[in-house]
N, CA, C and O atoms as a GROMACS GRO file, in nm:
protein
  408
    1UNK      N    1  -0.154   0.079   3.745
    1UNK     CA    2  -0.210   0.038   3.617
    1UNK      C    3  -0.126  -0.076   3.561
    1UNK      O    4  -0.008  -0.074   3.595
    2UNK      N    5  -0.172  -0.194   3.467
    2UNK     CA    6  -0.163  -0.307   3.430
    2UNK      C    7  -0.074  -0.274   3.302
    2UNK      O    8  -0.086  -0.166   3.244
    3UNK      N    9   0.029  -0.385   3.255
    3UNK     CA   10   0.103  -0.330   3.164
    3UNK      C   11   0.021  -0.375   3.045
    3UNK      O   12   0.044  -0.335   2.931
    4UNK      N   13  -0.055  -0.442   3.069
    4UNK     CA   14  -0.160  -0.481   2.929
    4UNK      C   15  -0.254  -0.307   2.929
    4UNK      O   16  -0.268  -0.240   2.827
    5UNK      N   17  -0.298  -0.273   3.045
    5UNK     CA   18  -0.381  -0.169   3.014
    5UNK      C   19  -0.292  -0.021   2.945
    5UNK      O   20  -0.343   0.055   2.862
    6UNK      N   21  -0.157  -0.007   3.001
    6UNK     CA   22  -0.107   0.095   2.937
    6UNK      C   23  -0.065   0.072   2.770
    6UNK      O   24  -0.039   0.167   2.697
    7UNK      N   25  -0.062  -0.082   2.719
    7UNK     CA   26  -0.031  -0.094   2.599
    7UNK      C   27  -0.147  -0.081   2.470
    7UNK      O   28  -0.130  -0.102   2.350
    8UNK      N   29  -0.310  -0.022   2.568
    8UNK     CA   30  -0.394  -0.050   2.478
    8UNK      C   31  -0.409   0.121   2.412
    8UNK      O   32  -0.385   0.226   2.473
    9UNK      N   33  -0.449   0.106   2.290
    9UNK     CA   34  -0.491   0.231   2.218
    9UNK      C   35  -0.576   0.236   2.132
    9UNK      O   36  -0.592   0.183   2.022
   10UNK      N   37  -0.648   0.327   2.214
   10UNK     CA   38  -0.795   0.354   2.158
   10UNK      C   39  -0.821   0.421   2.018
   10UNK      O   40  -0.871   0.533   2.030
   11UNK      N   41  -0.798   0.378   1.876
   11UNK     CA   42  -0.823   0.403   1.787
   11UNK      C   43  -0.942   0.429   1.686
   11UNK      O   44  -0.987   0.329   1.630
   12UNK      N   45  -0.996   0.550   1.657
   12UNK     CA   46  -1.123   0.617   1.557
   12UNK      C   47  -1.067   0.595   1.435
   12UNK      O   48  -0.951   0.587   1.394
   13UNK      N   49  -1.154   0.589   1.394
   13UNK     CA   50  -1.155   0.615   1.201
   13UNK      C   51  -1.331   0.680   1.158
   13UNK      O   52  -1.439   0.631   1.193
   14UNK      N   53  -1.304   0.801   1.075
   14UNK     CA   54  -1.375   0.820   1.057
   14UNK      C   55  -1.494   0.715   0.906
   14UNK      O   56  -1.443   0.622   0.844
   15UNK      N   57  -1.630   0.756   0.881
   15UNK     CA   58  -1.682   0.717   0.804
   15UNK      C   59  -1.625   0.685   0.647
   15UNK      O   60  -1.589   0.585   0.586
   16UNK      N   61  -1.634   0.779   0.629
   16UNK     CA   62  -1.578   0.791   0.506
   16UNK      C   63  -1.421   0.741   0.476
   16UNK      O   64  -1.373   0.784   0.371
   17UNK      N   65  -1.355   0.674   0.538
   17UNK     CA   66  -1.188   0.621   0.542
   17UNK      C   67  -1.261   0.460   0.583
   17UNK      O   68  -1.218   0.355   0.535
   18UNK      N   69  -1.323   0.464   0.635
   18UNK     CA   70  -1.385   0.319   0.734
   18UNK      C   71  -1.417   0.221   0.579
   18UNK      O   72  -1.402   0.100   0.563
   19UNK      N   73  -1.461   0.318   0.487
   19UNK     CA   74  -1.494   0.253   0.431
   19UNK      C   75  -1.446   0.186   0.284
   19UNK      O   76  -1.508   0.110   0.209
   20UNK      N   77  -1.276   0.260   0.269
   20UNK     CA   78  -1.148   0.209   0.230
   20UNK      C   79  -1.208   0.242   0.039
   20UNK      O   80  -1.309   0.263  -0.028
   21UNK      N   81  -1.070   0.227   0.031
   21UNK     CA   82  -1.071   0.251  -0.128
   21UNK      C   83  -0.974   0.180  -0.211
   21UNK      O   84  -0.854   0.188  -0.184
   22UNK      N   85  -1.034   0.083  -0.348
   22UNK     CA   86  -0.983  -0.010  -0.330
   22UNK      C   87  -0.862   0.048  -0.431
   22UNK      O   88  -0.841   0.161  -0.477
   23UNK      N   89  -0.797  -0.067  -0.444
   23UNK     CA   90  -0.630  -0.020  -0.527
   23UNK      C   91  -0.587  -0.148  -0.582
   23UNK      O   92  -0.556  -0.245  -0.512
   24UNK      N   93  -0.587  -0.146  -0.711
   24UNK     CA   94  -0.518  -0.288  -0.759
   24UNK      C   95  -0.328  -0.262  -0.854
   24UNK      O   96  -0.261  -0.340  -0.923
   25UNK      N   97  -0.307  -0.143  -0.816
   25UNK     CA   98  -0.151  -0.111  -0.848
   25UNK      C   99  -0.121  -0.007  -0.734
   25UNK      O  100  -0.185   0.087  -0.688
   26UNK      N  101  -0.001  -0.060  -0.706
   26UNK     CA  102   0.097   0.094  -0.617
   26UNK      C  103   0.233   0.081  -0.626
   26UNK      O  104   0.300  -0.022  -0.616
   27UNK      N  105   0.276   0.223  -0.652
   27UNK     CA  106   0.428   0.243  -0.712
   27UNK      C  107   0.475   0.318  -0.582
   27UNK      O  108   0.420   0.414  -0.528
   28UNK      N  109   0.595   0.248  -0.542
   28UNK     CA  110   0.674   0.253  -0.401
   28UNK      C  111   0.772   0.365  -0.462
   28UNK      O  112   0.806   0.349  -0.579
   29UNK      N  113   0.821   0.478  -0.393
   29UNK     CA  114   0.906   0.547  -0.442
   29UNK      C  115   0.994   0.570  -0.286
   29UNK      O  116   0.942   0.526  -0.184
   30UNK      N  117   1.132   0.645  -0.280
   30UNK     CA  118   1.170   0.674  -0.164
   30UNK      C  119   1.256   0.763  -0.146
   30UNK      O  120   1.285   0.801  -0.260
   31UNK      N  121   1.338   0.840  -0.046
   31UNK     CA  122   1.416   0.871  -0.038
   31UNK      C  123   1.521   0.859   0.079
   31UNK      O  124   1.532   0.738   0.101
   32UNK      N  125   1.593   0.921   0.153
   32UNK     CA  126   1.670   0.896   0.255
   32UNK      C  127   1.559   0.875   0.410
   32UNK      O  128   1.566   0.813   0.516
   33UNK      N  129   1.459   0.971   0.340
   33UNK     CA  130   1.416   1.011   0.500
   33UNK      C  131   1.278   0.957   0.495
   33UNK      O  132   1.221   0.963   0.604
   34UNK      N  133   1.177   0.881   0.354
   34UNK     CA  134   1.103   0.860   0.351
   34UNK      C  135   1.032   0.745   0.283
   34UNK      O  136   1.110   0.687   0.207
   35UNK      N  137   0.937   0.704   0.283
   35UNK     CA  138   0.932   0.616   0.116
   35UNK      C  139   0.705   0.669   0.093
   35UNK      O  140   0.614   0.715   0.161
   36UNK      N  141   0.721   0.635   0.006
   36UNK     CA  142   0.580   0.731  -0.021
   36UNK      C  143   0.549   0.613  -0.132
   36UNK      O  144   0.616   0.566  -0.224
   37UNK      N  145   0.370   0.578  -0.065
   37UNK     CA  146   0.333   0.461  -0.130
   37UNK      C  147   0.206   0.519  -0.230
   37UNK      O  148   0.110   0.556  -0.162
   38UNK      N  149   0.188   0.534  -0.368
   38UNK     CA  150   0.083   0.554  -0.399
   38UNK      C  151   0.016   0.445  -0.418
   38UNK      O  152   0.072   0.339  -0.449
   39UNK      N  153  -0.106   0.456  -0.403
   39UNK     CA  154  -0.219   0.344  -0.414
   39UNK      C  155  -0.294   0.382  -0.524
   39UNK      O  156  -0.322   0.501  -0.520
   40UNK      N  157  -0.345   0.309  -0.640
   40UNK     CA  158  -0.352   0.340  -0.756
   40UNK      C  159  -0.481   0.245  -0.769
   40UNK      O  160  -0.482   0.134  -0.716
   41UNK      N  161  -0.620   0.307  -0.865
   41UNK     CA  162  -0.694   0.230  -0.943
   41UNK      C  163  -0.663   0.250  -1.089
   41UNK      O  164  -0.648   0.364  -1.133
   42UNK      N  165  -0.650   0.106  -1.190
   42UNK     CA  166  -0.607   0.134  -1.295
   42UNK      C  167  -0.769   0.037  -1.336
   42UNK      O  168  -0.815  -0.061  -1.276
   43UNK      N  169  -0.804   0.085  -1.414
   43UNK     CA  170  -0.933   0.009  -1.458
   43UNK      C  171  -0.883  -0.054  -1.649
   43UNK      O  172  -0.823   0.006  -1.738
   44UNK      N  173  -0.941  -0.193  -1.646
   44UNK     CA  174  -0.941  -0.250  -1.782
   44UNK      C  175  -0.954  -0.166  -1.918
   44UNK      O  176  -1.055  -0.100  -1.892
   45UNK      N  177  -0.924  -0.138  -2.011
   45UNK     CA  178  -0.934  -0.099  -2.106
   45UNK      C  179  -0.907   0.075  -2.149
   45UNK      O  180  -0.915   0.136  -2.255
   46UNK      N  181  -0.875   0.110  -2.027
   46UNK     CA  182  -0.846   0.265  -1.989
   46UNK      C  183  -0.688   0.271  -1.948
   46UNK      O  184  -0.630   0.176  -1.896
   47UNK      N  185  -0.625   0.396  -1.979
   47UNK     CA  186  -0.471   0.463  -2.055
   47UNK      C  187  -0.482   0.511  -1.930
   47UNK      O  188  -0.380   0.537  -1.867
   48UNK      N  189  -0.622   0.532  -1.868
   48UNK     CA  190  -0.573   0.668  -1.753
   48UNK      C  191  -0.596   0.621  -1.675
   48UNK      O  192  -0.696   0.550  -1.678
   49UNK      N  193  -0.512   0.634  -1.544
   49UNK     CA  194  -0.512   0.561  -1.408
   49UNK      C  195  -0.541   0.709  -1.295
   49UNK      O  196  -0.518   0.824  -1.334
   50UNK      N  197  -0.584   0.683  -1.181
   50UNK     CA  198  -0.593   0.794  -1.097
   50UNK      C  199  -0.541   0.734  -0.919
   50UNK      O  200  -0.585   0.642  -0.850
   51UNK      N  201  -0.457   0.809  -0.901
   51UNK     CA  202  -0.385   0.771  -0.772
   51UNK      C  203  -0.525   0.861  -0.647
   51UNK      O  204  -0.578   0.972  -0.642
   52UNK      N  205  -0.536   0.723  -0.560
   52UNK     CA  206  -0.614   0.730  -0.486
   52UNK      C  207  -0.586   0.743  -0.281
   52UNK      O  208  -0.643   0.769  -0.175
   53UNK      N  209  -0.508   0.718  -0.316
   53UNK     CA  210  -0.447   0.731  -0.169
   53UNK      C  211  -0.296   0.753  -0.194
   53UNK      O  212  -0.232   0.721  -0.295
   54UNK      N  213  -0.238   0.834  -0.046
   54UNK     CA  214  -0.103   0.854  -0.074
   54UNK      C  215  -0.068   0.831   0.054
   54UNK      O  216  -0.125   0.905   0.134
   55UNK      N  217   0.031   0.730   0.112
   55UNK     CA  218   0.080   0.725   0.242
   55UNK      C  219   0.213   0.763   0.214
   55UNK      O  220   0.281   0.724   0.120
   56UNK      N  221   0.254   0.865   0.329
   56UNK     CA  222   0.411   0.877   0.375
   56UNK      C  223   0.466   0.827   0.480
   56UNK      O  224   0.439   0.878   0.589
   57UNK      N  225   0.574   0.693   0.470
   57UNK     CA  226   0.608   0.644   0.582
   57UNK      C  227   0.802   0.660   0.617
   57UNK      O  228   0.898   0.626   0.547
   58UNK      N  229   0.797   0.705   0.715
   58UNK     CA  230   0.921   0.690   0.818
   58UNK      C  231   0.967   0.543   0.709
   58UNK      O  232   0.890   0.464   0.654
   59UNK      N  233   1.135   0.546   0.707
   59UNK     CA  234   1.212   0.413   0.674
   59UNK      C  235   1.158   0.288   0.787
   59UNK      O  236   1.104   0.187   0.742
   60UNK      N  237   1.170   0.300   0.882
   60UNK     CA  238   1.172   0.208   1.033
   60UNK      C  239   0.956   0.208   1.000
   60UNK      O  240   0.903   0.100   1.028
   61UNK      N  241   0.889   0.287   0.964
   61UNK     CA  242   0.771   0.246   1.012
   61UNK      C  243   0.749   0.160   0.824
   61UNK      O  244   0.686   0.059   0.792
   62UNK      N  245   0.816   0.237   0.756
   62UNK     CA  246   0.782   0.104   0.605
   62UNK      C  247   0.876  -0.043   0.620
   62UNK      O  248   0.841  -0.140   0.553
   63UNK      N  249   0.978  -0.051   0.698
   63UNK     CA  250   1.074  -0.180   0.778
   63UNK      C  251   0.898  -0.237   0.805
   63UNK      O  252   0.839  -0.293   0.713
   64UNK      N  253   0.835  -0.215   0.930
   64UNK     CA  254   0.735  -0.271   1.000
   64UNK      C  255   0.666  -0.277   0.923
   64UNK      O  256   0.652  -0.398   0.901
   65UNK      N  257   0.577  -0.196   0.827
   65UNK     CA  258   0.485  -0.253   0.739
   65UNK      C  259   0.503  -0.355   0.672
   65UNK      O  260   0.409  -0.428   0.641
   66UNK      N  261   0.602  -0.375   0.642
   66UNK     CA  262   0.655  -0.486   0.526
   66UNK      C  263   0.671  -0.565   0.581
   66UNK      O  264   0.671  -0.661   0.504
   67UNK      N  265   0.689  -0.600   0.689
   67UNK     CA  266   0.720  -0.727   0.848
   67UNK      C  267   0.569  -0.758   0.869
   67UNK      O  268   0.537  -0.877   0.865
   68UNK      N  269   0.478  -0.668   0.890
   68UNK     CA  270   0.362  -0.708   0.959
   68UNK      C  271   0.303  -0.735   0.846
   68UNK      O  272   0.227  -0.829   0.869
   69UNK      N  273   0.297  -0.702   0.734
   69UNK     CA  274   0.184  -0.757   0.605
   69UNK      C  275   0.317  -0.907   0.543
   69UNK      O  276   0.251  -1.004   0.506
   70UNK      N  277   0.410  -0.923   0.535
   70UNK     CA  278   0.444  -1.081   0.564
   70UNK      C  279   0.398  -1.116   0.606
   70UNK      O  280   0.339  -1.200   0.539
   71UNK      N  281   0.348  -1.114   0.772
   71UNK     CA  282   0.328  -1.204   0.874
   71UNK      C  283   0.148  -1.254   0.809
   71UNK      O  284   0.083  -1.357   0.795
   72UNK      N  285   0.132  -1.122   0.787
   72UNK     CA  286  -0.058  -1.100   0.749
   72UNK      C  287  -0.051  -1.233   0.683
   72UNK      O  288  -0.104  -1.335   0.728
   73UNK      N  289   0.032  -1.224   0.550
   73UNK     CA  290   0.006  -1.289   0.421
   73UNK      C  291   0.064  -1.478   0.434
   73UNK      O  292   0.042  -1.577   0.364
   74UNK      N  293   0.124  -1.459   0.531
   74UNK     CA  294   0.165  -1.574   0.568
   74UNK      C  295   0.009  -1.612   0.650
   74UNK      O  296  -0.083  -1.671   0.592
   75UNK      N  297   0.004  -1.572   0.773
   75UNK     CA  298  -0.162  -1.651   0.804
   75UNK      C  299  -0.258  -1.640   0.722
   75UNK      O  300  -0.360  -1.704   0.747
   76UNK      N  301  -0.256  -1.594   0.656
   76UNK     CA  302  -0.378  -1.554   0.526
   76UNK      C  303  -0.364  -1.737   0.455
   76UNK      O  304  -0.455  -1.817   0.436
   77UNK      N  305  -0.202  -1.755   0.428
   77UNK     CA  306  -0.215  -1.830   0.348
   77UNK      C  307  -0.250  -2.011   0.387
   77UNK      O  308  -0.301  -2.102   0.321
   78UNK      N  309  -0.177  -1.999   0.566
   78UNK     CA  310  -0.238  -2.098   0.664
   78UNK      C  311  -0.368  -2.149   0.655
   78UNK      O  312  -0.399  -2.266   0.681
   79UNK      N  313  -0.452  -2.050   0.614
   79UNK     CA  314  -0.552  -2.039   0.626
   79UNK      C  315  -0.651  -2.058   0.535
   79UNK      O  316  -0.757  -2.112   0.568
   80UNK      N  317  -0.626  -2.012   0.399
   80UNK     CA  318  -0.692  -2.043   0.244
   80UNK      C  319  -0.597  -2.096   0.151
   80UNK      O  320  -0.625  -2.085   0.032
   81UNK      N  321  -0.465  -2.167   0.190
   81UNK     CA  322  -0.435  -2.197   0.106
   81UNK      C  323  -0.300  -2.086  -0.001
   81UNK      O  324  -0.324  -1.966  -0.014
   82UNK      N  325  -0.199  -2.135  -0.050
   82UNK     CA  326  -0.120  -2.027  -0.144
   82UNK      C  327  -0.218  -1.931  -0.250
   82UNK      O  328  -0.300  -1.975  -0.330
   83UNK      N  329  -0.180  -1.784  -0.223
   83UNK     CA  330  -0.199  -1.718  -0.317
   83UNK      C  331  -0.117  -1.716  -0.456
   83UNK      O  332   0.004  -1.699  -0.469
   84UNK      N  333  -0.193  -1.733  -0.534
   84UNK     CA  334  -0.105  -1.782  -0.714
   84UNK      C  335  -0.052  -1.596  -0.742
   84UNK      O  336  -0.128  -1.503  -0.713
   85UNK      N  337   0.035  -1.582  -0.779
   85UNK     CA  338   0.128  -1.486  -0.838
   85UNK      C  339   0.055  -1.451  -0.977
   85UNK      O  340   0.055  -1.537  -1.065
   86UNK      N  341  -0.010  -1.323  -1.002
   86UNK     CA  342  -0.080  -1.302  -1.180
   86UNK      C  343   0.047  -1.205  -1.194
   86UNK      O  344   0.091  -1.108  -1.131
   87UNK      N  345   0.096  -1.297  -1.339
   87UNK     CA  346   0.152  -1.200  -1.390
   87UNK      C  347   0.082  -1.118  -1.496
   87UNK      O  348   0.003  -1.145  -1.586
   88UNK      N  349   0.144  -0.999  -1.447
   88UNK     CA  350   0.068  -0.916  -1.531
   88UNK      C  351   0.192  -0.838  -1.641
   88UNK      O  352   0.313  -0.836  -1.618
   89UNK      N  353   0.136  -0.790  -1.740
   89UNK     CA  354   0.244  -0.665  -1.844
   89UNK      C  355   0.320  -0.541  -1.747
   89UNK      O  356   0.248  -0.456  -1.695
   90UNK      N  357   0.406  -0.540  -1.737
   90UNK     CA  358   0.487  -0.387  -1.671
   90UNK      C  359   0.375  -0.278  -1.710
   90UNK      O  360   0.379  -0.258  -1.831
   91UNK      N  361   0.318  -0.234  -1.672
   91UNK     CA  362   0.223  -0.103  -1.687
   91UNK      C  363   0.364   0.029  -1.686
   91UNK      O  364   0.457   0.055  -1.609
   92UNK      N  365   0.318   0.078  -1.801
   92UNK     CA  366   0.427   0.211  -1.842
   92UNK      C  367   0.351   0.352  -1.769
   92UNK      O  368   0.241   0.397  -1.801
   93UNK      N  369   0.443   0.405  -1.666
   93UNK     CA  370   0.401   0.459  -1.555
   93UNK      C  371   0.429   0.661  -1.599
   93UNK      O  372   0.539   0.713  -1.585
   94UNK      N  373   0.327   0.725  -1.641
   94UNK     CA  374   0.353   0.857  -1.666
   94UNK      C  375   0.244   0.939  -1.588
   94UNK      O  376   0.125   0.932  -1.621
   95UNK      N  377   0.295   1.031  -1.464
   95UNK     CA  378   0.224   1.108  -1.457
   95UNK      C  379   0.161   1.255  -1.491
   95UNK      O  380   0.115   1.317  -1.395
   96UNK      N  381   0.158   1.291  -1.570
   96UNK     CA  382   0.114   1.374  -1.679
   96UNK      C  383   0.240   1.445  -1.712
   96UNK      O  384   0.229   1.514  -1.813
   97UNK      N  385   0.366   1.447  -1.649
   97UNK     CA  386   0.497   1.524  -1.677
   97UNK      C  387   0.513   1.535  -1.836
   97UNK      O  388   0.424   1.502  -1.914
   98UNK      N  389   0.622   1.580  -1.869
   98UNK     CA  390   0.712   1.534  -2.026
   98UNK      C  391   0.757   1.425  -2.000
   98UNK      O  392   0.777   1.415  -1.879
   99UNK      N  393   0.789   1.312  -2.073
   99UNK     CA  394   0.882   1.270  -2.087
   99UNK      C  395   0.994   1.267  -2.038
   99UNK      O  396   1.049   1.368  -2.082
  100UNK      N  397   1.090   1.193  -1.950
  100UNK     CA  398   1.242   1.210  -1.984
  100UNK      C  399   1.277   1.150  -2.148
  100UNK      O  400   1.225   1.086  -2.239
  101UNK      N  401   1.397   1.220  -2.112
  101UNK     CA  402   1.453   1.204  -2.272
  101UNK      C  403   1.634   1.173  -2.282
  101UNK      O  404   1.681   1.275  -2.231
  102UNK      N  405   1.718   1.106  -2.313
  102UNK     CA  406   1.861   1.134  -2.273
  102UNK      C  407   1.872   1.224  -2.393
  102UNK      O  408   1.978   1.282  -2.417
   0.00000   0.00000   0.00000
């Protein structure tokens, strides 16, 4: 067998994932052994946001994500031109907890 043929992998996705969900905020959190990305819709004029996807990634596999969506965003930009930076307000981030307090 061909070393191109052992490097290929045959990947499914089902319907309902195929057809993605969109996210215009996500708050990166981490720890030693992990980092955990929520993907967030926050809609205009609404207090309440609802976290819509949750990935947990290995340190070494969020290293590669962050390498391979550079690379993305770099041909992206080859390609159409620089994406402009929106700044937006710090969105004040509570998920239904208390408060901290000192």
């Amino acid at each position: 067998m061909s070393e191109e043929k052992k490097k290929k992998i045959n990947i499914e996705i089902k319907e309902e994932v195929a057809n993605g969900v969109y996210s215009n905020l996500v708050v990166i959190n981490h720890s030693p052994s992990e980092f955990v990305l929520d993907f967030i819709t926050m809609m205009p004029g609404f207090s309440k946001a609802k976290v819509r996807s949750r990935i947990i990634l290995a340190p070494q596999h969020a290293k590669k994500l962050m390498n391979a969506l550079n690379q993305n965003i770099n041909n992206f930009e080859k390609q159409n031109g620089n994406i402009k930076d929106v700044d937006i307000k710090k969105v004040p981030l509570d998920f239904g907890g208390p408060t901290a307090q000192a």
